[in-house]
C-alpha positions in Angstrom: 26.1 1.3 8.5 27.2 1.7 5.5 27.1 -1.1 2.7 29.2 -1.5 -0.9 27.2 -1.6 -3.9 29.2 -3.4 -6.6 29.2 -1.9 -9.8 26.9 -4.1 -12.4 26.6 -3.4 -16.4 23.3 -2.2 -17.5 23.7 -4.8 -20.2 23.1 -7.5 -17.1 20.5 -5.1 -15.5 18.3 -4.7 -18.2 17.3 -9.0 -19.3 16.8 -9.1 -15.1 15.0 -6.0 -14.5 12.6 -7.5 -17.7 11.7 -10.5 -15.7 10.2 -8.8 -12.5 6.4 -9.1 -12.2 4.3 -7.1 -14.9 2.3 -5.8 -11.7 2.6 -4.6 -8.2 0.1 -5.8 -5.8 0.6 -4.8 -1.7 -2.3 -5.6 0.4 -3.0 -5.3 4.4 -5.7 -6.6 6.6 -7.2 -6.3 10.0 -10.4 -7.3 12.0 -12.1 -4.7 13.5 -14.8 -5.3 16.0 -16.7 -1.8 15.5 -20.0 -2.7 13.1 -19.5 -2.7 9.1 -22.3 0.0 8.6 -20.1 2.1 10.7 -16.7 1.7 8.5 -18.7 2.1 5.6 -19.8 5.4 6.2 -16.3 6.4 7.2 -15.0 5.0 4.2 -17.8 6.7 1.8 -17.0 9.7 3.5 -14.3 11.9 1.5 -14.2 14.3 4.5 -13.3 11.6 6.8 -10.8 9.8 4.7 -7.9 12.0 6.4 -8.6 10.4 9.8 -7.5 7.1 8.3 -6.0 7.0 5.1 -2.3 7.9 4.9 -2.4 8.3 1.0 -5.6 10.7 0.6 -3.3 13.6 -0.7 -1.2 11.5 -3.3 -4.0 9.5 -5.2 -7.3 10.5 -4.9 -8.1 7.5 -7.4 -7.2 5.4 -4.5 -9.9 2.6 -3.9 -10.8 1.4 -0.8 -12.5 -2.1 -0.1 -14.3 -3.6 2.6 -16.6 -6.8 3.4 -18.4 -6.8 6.7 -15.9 -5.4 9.2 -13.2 -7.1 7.8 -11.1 -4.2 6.4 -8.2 -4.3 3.2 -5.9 -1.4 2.4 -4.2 -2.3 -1.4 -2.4 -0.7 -4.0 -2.5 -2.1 -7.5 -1.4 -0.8 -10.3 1.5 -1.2 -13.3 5.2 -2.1 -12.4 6.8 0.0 -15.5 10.2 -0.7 -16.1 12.1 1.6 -14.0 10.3 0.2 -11.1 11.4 -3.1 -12.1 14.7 -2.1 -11.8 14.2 -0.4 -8.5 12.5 -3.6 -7.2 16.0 -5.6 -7.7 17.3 -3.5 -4.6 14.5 -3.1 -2.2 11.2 -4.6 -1.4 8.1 -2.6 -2.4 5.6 -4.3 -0.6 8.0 -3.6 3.2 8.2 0.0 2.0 4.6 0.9 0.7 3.2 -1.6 3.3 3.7 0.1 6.1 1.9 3.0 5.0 -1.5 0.4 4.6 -0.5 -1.0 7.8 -1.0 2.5 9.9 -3.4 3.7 7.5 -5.5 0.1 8.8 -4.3 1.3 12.4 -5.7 4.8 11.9 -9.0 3.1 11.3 -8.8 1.2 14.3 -8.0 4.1 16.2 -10.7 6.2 15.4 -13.1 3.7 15.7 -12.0 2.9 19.1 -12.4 6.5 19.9 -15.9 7.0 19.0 
């Protein structure tokens, strides 16, 4: 389906584009009931971070987190001005969230495998 953009002046873009957050912060969580010594040495493992992480080729200064077996996927990092623009006309955290969300999945998945 196809949807009308009007046309608005930069002028009006730019003092609205200046007011969108500084940072960009997208976060997922699930429980997993396999042990946290276990998803620790997954996660420590470089050579295992392809089974579970779906951003292991773009950033390799990714960080990962965990506590216990409680597991968090973010992204952090600067919202520079263009992407405050972008972020006027769609929602970061549905688009880059979904990534977390099957990279969490993939770690779920494996662990269920073992």
């Amino acid at each position: 389906m196809l949807e009308t953009v009007g046309i608005i002046p930069l002028d009006a873009l730019l003092p609205m584009a200046a007011h969108e957050p500084y940072a960009l912060a997208i976060e997922r969580s699930i429980v997993v009931s396999t042990p946290a010594k276990v998803i620790h040495a997954r996660m420590v493992d470089l050579h295992q971070w392809n089974l579970w992480s779906p951003y292991e080729m773009f950033d390799p200064r990714r960080q990962k987190e965990f506590n216990g077996t409680h597991v968090t996927w973010n992204t952090r990092g600067p919202n520079r001005f263009v992407a405050k623009g972008a972020a006027m006309f769609m929602n970061s955290d549905a688009m880059i969230g979904k990534d977390g969300d099957d990279g969490l999945a993939s770690v779920k998945t494996q662990e269920v495998a073992k």
